[in-house]
C-alpha positions in Angstrom: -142.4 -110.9 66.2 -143.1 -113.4 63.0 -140.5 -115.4 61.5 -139.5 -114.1 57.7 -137.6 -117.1 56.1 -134.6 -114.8 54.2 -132.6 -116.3 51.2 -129.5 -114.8 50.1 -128.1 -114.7 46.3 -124.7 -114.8 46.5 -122.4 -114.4 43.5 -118.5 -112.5 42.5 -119.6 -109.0 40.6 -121.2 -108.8 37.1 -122.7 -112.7 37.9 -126.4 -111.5 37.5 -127.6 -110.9 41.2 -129.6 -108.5 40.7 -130.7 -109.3 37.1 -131.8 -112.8 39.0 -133.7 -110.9 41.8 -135.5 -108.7 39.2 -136.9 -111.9 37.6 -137.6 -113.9 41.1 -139.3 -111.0 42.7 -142.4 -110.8 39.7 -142.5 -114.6 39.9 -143.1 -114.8 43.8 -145.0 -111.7 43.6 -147.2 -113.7 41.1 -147.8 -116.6 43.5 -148.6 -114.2 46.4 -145.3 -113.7 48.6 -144.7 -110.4 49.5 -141.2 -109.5 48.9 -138.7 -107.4 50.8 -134.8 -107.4 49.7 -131.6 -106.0 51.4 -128.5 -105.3 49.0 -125.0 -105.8 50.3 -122.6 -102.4 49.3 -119.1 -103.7 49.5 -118.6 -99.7 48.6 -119.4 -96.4 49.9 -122.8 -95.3 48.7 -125.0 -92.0 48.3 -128.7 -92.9 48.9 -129.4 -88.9 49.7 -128.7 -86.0 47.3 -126.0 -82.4 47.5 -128.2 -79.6 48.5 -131.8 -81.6 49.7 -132.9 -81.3 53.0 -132.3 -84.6 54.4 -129.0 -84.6 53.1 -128.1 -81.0 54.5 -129.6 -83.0 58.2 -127.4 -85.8 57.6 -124.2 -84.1 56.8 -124.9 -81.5 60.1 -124.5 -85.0 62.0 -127.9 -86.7 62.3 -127.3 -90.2 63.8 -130.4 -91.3 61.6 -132.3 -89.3 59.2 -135.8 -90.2 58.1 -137.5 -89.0 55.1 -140.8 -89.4 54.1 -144.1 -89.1 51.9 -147.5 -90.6 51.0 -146.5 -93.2 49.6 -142.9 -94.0 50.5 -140.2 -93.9 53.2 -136.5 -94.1 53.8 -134.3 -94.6 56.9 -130.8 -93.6 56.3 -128.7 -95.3 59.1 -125.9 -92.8 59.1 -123.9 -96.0 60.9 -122.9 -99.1 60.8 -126.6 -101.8 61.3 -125.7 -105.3 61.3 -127.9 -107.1 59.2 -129.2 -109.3 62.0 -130.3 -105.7 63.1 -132.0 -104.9 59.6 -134.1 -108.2 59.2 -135.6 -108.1 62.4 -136.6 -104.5 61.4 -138.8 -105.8 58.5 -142.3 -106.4 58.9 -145.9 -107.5 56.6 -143.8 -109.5 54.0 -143.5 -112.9 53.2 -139.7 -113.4 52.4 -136.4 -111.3 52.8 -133.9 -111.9 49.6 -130.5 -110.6 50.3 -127.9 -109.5 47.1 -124.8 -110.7 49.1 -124.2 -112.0 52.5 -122.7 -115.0 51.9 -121.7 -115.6 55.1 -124.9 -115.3 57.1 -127.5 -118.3 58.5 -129.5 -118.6 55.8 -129.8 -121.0 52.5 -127.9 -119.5 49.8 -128.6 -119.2 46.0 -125.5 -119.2 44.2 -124.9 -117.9 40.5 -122.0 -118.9 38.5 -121.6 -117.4 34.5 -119.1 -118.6 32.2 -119.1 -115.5 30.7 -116.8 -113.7 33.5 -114.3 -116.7 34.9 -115.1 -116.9 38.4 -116.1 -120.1 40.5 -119.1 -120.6 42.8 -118.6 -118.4 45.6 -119.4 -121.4 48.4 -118.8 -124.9 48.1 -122.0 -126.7 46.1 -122.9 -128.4 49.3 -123.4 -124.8 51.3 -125.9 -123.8 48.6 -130.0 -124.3 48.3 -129.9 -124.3 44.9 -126.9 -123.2 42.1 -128.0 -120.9 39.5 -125.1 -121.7 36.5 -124.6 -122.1 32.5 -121.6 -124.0 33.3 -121.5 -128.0 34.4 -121.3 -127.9 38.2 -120.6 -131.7 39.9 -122.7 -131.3 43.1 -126.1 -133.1 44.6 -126.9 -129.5 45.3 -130.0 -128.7 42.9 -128.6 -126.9 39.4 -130.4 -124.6 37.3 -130.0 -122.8 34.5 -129.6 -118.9 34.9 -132.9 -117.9 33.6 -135.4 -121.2 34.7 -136.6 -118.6 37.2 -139.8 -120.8 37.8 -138.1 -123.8 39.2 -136.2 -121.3 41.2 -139.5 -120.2 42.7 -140.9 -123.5 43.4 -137.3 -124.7 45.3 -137.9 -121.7 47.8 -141.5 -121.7 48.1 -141.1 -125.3 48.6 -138.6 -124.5 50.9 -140.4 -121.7 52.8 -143.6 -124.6 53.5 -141.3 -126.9 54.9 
């Protein structure tokens, strides 16, 4: 098995995670990384829907259920997979971005807005790079929210190292 460096952008709700990972993913895409992300639910979610097949499978008790086409798949875990568990399941990419998981092994983007109150979510010196449109006193490398260029060249820089 192949090491896949993972970053994770970690952030409080309505920061811009994903807004940030729709804008990184085109620009590493650009420079030839093949991406693959994992988003951290702090709820209950529905991936399946009322009445399909899969779902009907899932809700009679299936431990997994599998669905899948020509040009796509899904694996709905119907338990608990630690994300440990769901990395090493990922294969021909270049880098795994998580939404969340603050607390895991890897460097840490962290986003900080203005516009809704809430501090970093880690101390500057647990972070690769701060992503912020407030002043932030830290050695940690700051960016503004959108310079999602320089972004790119911290991580690929990183990811060469």
């Amino acid at each position: 098995m192949s090491f896949i460096p993972v970053y994770s952008i970690v952030a409080y709700s309505n920061t811009g995670k994903t807004t940030l990972l729709e804008k990184l993913i085109p620009e590493l895409k650009r420079r030839g990384f093949r991406t693959a992300v994992i988003k951290h639910d702090a709820h209950e979610f529905e991936i399946d829907h009322e009445g399909k097949d899969s779902w009907r499978l899932t809700k009679a008790g299936a431990e997994v259920t599998v669905i899948a086409s020509q040009t796509q798949a899904a694996i709905m875990e119907n338990r608990f997979v630690p994300i440990e568990e769901l990395i090493d399941r990922i294969r021909d990419v270049d880098i795994i971005l998580t939404e969340g998981y603050k607390h895991g092994p890897w460097p840490k983007i962290a986003l900080q807005r203005s516009g809704n109150g809430k501090p970093l979510p880690l101390p500057p010196e647990e972070c690769l790079v701060i992503m912020t449109d407030v002043p932030v006193e830290a050695k940690t490398p700051c960016l503004g929210l959108d310079d999602i260029t320089a972004l790119a060249d911290i991580i690929v820089g990183d990811v060469r190292k």
